[in-house]
Z-matrix of the N, CA and C atoms (Angstrom, degrees):
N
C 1 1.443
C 2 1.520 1 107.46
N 3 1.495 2 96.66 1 117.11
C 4 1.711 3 96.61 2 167.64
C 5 1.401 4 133.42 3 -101.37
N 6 1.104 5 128.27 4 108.36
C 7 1.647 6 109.06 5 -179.97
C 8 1.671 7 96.99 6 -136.22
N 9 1.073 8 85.13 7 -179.47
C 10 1.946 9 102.56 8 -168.38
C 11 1.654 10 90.58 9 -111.04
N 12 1.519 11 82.59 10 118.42
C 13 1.792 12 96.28 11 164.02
C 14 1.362 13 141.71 12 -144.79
N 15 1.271 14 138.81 13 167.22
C 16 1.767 15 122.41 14 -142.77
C 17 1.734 16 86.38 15 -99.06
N 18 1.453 17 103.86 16 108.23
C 19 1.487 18 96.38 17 171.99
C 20 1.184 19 100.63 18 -124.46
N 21 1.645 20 132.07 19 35.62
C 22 1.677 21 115.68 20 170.64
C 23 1.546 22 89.55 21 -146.73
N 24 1.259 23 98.34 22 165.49
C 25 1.242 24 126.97 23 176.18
C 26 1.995 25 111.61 24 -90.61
N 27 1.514 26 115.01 25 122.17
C 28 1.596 27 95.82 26 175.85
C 29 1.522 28 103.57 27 -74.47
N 30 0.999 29 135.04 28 -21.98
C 31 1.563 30 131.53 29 -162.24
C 32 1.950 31 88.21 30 -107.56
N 33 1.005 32 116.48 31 100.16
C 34 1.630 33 106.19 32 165.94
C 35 1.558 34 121.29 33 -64.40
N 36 1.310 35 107.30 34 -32.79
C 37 1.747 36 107.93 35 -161.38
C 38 1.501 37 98.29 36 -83.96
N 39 0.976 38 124.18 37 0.82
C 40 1.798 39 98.05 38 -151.65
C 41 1.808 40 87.07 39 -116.61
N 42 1.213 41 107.74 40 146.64
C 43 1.526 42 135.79 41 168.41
C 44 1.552 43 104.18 42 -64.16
N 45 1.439 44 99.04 43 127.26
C 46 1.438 45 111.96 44 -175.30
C 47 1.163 46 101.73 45 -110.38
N 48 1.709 47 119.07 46 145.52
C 49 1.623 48 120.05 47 -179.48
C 50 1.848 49 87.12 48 -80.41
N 51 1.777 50 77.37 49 174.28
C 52 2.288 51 98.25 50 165.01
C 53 1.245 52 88.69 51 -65.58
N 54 1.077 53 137.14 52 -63.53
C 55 1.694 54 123.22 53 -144.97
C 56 1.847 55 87.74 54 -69.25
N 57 0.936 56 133.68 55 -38.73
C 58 1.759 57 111.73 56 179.66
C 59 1.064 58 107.30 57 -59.79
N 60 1.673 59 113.73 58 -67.91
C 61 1.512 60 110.95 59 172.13
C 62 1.800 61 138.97 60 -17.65
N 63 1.425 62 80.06 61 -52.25
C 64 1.419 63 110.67 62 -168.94
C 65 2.066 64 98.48 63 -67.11
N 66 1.106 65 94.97 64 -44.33
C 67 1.049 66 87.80 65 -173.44
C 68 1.987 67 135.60 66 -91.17
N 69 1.738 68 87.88 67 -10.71
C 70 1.562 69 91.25 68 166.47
C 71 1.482 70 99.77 69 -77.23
N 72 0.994 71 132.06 70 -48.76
C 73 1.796 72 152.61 71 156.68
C 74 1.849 73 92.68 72 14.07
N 75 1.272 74 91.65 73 -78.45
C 76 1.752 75 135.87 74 -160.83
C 77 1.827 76 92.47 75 -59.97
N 78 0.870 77 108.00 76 -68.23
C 79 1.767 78 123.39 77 -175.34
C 80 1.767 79 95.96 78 -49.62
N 81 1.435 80 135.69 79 -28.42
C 82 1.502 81 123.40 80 -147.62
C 83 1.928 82 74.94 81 -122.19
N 84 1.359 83 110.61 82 -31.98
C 85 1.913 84 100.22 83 -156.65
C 86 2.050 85 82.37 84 -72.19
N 87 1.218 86 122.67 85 -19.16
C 88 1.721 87 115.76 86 -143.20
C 89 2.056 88 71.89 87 -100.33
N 90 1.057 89 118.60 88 -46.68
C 91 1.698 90 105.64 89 -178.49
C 92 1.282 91 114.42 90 -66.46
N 93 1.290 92 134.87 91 -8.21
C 94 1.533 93 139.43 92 -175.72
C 95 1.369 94 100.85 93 -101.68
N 96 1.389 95 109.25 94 -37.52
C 97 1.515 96 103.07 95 -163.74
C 98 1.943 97 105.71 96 -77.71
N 99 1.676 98 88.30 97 -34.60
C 100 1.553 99 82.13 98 169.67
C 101 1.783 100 127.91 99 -106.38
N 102 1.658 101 109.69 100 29.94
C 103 1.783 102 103.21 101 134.68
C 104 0.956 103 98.92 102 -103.27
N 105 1.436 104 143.45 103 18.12
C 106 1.629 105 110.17 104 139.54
C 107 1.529 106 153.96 105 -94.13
N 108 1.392 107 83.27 106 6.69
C 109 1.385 108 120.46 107 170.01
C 110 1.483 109 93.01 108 -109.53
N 111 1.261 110 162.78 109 25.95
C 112 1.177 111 158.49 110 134.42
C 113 1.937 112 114.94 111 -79.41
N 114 1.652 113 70.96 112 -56.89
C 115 1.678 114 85.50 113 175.11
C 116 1.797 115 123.09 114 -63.82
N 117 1.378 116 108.11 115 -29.81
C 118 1.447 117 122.51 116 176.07
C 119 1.902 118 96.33 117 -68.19
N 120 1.008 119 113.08 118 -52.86
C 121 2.142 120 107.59 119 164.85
C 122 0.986 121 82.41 120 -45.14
N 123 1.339 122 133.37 121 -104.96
C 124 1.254 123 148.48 122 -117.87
C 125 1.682 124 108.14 123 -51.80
N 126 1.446 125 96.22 124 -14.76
C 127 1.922 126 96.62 125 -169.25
C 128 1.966 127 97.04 126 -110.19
N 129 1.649 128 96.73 127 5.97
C 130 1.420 129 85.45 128 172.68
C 131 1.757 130 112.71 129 110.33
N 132 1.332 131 112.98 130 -32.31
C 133 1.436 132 134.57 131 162.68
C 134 1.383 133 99.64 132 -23.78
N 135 1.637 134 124.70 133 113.93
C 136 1.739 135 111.41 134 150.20
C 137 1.740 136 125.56 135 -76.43
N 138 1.259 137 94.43 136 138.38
C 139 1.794 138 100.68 137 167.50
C 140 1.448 139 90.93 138 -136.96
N 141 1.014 140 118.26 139 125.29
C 142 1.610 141 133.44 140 172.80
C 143 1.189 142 113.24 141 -86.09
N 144 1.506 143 139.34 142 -31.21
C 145 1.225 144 120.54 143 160.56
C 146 1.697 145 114.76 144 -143.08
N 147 1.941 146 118.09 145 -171.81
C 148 0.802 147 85.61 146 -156.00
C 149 2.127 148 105.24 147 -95.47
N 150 1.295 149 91.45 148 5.50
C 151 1.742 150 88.70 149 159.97
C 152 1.993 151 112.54 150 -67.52
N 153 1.135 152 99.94 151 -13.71
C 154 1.477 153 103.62 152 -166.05
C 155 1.761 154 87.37 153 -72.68
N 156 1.168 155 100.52 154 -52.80
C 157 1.921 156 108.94 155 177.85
C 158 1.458 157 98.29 156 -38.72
N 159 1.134 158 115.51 157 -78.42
C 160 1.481 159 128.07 158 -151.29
C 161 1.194 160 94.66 159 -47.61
N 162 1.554 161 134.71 160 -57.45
C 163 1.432 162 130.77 161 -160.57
C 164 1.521 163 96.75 162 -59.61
N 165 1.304 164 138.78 163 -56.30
C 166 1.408 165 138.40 164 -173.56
C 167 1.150 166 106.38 165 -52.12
N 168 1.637 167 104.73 166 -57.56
C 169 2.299 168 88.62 167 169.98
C 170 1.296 169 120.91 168 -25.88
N 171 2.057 170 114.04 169 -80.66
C 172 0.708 171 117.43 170 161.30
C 173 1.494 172 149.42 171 6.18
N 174 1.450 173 106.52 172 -59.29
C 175 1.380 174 112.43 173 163.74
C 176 1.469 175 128.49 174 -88.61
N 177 1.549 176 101.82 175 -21.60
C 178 1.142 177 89.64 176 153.91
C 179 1.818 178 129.79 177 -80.39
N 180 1.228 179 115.96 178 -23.42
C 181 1.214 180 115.18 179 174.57
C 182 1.766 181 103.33 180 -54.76
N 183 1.130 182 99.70 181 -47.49
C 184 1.562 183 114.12 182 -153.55
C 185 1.929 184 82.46 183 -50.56
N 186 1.324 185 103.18 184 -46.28
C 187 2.152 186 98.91 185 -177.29
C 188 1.174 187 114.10 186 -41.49
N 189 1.206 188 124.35 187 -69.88
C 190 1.632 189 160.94 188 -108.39
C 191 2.229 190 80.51 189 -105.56
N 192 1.349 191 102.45 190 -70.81
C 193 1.905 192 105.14 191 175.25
C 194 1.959 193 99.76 192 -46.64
N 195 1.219 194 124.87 193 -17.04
C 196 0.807 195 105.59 194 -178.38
C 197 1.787 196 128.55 195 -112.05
N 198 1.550 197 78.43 196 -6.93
C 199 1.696 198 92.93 197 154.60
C 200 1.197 199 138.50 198 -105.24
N 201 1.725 200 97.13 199 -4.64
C 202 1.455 201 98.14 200 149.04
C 203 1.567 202 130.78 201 -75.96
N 204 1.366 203 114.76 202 -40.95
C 205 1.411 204 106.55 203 177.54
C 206 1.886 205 112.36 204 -78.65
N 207 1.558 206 112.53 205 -6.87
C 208 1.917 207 100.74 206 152.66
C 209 1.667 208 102.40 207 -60.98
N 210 1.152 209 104.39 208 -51.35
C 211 2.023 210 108.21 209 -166.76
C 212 1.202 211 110.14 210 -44.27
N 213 1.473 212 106.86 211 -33.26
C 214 1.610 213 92.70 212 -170.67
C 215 1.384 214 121.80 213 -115.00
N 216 1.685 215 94.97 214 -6.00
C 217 1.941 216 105.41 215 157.92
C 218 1.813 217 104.23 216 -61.68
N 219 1.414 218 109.59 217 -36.62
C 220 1.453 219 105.37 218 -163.04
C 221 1.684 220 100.16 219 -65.02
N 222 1.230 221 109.94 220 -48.74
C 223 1.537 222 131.67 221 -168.57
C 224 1.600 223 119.21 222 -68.07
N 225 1.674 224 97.37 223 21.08
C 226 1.548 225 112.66 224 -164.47
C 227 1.358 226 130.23 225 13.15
N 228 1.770 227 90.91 226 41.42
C 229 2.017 228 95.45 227 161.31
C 230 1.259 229 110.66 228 -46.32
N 231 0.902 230 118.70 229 141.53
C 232 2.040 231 138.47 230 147.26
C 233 1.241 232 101.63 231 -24.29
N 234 1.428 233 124.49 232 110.17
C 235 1.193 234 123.53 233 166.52
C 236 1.452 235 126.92 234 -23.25
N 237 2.087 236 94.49 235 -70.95
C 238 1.527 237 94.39 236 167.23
C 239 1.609 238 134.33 237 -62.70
N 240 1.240 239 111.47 238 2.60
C 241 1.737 240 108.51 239 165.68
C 242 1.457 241 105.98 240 -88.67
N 243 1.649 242 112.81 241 -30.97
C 244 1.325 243 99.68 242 -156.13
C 245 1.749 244 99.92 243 -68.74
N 246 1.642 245 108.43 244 -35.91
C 247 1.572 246 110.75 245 -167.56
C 248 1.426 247 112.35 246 -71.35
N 249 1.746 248 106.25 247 -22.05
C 250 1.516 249 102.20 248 169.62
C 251 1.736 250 113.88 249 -69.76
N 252 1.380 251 126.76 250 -50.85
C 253 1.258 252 124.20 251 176.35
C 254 1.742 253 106.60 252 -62.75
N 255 0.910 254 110.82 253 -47.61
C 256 1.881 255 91.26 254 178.76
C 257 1.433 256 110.96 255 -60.03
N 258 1.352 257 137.12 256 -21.33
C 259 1.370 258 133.65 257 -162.87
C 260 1.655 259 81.84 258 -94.06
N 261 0.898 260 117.82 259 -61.52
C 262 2.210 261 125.63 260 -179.62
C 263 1.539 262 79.00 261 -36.53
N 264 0.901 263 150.38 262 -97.27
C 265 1.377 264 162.02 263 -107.64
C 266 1.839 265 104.97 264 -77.64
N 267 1.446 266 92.49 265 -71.55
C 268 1.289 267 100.93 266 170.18
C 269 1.823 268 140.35 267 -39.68
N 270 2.132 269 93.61 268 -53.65
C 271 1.373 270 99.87 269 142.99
C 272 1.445 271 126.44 270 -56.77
N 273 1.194 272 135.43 271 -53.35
C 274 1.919 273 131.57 272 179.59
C 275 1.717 274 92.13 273 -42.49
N 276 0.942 275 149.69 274 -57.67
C 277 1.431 276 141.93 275 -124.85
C 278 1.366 277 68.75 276 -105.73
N 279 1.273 278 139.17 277 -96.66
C 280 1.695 279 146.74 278 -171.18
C 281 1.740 280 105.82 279 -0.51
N 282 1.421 281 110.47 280 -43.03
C 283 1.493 282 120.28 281 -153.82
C 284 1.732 283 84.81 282 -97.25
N 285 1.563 284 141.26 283 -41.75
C 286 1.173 285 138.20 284 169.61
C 287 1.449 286 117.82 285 -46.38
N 288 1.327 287 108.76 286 -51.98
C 289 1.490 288 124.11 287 -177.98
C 290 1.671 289 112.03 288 -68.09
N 291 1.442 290 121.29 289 -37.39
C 292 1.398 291 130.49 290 178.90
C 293 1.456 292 79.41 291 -59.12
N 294 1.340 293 130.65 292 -102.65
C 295 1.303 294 134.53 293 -145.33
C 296 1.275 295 111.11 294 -53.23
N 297 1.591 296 141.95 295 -13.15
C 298 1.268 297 124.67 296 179.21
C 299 1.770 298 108.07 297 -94.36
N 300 1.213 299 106.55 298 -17.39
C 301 1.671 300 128.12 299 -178.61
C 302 2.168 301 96.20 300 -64.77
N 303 1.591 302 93.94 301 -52.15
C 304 1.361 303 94.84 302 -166.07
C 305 1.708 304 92.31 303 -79.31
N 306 1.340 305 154.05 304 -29.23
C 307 1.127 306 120.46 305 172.55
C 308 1.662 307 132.34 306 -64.24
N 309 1.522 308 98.10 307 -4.67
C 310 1.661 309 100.93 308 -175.90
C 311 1.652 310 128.37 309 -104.56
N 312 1.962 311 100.40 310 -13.94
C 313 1.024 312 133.70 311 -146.67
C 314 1.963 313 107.12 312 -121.50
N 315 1.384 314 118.48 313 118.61
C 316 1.140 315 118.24 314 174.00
C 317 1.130 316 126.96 315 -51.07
N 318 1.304 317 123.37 316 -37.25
C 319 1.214 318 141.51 317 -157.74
C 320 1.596 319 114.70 318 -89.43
N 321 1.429 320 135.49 319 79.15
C 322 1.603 321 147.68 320 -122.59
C 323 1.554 322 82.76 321 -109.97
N 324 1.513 323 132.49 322 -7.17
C 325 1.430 324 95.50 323 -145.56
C 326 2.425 325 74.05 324 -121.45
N 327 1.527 326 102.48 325 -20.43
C 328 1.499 327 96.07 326 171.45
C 329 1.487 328 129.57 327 -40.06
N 330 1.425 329 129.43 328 141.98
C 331 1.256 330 159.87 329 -173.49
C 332 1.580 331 101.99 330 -70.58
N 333 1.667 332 121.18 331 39.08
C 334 1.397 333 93.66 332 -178.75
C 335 1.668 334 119.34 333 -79.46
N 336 1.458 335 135.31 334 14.81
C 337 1.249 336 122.62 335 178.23
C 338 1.786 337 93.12 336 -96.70
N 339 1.204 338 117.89 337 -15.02
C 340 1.604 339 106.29 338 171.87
C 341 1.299 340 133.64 339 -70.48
N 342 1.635 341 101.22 340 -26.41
C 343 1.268 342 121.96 341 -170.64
C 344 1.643 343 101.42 342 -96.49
N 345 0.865 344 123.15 343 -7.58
C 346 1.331 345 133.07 344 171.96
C 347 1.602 346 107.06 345 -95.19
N 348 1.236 347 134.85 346 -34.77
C 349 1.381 348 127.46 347 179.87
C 350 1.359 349 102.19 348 -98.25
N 351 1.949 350 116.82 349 -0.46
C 352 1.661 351 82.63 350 164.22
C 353 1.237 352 90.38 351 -110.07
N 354 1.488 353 149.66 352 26.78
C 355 1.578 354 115.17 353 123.01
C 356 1.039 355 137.45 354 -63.34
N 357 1.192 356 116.50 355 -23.43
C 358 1.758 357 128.30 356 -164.38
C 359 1.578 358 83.03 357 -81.60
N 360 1.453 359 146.65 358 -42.11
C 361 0.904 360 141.26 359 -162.52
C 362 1.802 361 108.17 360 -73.64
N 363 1.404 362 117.21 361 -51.45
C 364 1.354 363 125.57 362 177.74
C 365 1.216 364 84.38 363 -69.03
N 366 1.191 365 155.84 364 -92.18
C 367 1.653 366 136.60 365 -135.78
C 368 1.414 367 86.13 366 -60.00
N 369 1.452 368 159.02 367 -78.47
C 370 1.036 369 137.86 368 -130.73
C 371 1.814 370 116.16 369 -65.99
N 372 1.210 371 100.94 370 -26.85
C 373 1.442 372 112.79 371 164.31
C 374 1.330 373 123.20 372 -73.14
N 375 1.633 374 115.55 373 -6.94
C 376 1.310 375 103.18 374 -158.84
C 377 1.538 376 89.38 375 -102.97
N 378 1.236 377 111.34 376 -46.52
C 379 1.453 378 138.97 377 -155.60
C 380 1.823 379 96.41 378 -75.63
N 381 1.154 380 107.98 379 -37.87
C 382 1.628 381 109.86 380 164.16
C 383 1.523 382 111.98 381 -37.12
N 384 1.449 383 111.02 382 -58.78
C 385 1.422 384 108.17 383 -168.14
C 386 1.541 385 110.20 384 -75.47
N 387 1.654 386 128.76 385 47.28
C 388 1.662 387 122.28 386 -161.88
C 389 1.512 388 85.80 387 -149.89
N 390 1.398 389 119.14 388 132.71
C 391 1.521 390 128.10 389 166.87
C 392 1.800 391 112.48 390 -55.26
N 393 1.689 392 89.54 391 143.65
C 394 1.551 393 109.94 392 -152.88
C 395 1.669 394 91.39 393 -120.92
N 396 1.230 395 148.77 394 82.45
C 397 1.270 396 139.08 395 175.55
C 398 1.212 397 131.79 396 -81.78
N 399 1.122 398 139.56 397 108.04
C 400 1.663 399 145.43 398 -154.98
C 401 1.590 400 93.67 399 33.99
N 402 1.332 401 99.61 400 -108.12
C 403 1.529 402 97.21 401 -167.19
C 404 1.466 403 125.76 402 -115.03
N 405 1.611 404 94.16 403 25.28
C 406 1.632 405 122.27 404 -161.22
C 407 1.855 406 105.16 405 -109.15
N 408 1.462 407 120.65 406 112.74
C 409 1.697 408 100.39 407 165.63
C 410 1.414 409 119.14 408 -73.10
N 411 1.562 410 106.99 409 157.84
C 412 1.854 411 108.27 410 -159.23
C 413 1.698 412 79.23 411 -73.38
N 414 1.923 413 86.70 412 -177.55
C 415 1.575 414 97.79 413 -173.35
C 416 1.418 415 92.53 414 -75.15
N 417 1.384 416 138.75 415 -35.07
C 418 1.905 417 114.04 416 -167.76
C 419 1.062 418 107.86 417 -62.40
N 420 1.435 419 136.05 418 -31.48
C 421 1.519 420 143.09 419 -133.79
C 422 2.005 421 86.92 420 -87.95
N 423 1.608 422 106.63 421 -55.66
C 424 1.395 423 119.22 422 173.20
C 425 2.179 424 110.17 423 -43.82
N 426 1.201 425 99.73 424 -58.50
C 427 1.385 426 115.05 425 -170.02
C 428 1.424 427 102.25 426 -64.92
N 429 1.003 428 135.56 427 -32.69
C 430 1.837 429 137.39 428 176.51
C 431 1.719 430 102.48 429 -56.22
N 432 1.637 431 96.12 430 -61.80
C 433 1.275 432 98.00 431 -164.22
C 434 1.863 433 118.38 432 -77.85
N 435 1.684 434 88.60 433 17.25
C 436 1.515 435 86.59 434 168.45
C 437 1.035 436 118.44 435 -120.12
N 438 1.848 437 114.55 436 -9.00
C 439 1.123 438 140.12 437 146.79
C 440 1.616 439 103.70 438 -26.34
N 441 1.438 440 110.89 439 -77.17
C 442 1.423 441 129.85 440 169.37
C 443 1.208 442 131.72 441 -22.80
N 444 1.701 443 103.70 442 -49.91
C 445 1.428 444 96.73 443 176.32
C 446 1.341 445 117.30 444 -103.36
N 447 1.792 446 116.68 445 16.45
C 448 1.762 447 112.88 446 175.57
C 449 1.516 448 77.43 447 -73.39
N 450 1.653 449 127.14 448 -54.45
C 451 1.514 450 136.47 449 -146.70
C 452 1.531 451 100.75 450 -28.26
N 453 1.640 452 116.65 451 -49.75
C 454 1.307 453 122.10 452 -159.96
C 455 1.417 454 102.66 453 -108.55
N 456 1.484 455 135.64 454 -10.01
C 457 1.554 456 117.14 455 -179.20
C 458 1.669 457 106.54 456 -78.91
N 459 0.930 458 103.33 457 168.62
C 460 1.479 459 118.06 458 176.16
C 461 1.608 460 124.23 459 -62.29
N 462 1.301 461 125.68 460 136.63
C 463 1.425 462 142.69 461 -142.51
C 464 1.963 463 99.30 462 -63.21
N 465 1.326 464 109.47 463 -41.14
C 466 1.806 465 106.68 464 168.27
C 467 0.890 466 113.14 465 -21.45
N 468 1.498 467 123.11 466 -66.64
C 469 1.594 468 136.78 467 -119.28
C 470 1.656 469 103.69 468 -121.34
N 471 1.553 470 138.37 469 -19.37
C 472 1.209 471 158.16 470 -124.06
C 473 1.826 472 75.43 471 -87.34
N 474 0.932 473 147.89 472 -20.12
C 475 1.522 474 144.01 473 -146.21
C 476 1.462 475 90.60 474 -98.77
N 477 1.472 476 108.34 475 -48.32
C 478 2.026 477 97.18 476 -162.56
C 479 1.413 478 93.40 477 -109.97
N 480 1.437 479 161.00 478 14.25
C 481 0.933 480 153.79 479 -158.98
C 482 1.607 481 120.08 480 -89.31
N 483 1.137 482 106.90 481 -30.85
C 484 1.284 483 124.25 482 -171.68
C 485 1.674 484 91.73 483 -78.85
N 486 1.443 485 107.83 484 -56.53
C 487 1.510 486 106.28 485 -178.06
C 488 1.714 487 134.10 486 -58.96
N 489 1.660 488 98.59 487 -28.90
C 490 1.509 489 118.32 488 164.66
C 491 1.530 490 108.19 489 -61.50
N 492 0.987 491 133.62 490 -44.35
C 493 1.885 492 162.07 491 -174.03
C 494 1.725 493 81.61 492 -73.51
N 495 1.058 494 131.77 493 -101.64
C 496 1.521 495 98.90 494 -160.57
C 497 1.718 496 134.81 495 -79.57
N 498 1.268 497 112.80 496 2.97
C 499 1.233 498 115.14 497 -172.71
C 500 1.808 499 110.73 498 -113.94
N 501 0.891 500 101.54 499 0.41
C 502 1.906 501 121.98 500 169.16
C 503 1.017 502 125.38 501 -126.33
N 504 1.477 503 120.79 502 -77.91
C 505 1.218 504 133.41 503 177.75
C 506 1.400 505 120.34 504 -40.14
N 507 1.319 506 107.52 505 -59.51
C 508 1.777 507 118.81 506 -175.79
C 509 1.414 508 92.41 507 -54.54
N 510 1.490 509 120.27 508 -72.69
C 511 1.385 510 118.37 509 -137.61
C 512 1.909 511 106.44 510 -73.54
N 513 1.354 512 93.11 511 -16.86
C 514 2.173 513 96.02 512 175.46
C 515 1.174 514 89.63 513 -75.35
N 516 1.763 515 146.89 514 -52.59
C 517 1.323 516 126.24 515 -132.75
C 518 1.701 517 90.38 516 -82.90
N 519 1.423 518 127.45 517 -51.81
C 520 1.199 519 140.38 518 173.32
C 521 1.239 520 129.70 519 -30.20
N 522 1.404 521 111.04 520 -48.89
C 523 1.739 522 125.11 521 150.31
C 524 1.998 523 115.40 522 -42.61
N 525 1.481 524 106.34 523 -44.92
C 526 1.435 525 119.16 524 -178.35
C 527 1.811 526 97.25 525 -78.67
N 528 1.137 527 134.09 526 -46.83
C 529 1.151 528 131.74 527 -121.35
C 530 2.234 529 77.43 528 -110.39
N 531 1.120 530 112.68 529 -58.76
C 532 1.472 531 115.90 530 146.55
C 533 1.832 532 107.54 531 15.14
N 534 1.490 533 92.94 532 -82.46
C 535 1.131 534 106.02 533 -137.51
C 536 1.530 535 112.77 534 -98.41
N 537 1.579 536 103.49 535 9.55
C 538 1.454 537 130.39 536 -172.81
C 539 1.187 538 107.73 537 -103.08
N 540 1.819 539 118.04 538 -43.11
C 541 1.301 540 142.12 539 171.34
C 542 1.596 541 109.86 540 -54.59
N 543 1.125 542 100.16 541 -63.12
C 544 1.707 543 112.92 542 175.36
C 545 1.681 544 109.22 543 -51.41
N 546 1.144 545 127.09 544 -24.50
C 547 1.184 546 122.43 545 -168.35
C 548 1.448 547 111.86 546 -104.92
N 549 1.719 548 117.99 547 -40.22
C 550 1.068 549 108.30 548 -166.88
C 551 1.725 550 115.67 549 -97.30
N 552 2.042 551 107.03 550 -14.15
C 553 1.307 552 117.22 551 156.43
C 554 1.318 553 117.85 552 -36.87
């Protein structure tokens, strides 16, 4: 998977808040998460619409927020930075998802950044209890969250989805997501 993503800083010297962090974070996790939902078409995968997309983001975001705050428990961030940048983080993506929810969706006056942070909230609880290895998630932690996204793809495909989700998907976005983390941490 190729995509173009913000992995440097133009100002090198200067101290970046969570909410910056948080938010180039958010801008590179929402472009990864969706060529993989490009790439899941592209391999033949149905999504029938484009809320069908969003929910697959979603879960994948919901991973990715949660391998960032292992990365940076491992990387003995400061507690209080790490909970400020995961909360920065979590809101940026929350506020992406509100506005792409409301361009597809009748319903103008719905709660979609709530319903989006209480997934990010249940996956982060869920995915807590799954082995975290250096900088690698164990294989259940991978297999849940593909669990996740057969839950919401379309009824065709529900057979290999879970398996596309950890044996492709994870390990291309991770290579990208790697090297974005490393840079903008």
């Amino acid at each position: 998977m190729k995509i173009r993503v913000k992995s440097r800083w133009n100002d090198k010297g200067r101290e970046r808040s969570a909410e910056e962090i948080g938010s180039a974070l958010g801008f590179n996790l929402w472009r990864i998460a969706g060529a993989n939902v490009l790439h899941l078409e592209n391999e033949g995968f149905q999504t029938d619409t484009y809320n069908q997309r969003l929910d697959v983001i979603a879960e994948l975001l919901g991973f990715f927020v949660h391998v960032v705050d292992r990365m940076t428990s491992e990387k003995e961030y400061p507690e209080d930075d790490r909970r400020a940048l995961i909360t920065a983080l979590a809101l940026n993506l929350a506020k992406t998802m509100h506005d792409n929810r409301l361009d597809t969706n009748e319903d103008k006056d719905a709660d979609y950044k709530g319903q989006f942070i209480q997934t990010i909230n249940e996956r982060m609880g869920e995915y807590a209890g799954f082995a975290y290895d250096g900088n690698e998630p164990g294989f259940q932690m991978k297999r849940r969250c593909g669990e996740h996204v057969t839950e919401v793809m379309g009824e065709k495909d529900k057979k290999w989805v879970t398996e596309q989700i950890m044996s492709i998907e994870i390990p291309d976005a991770l290579k990208t997501f790697k090297k974005v983390a490393r840079d903008l941490i």
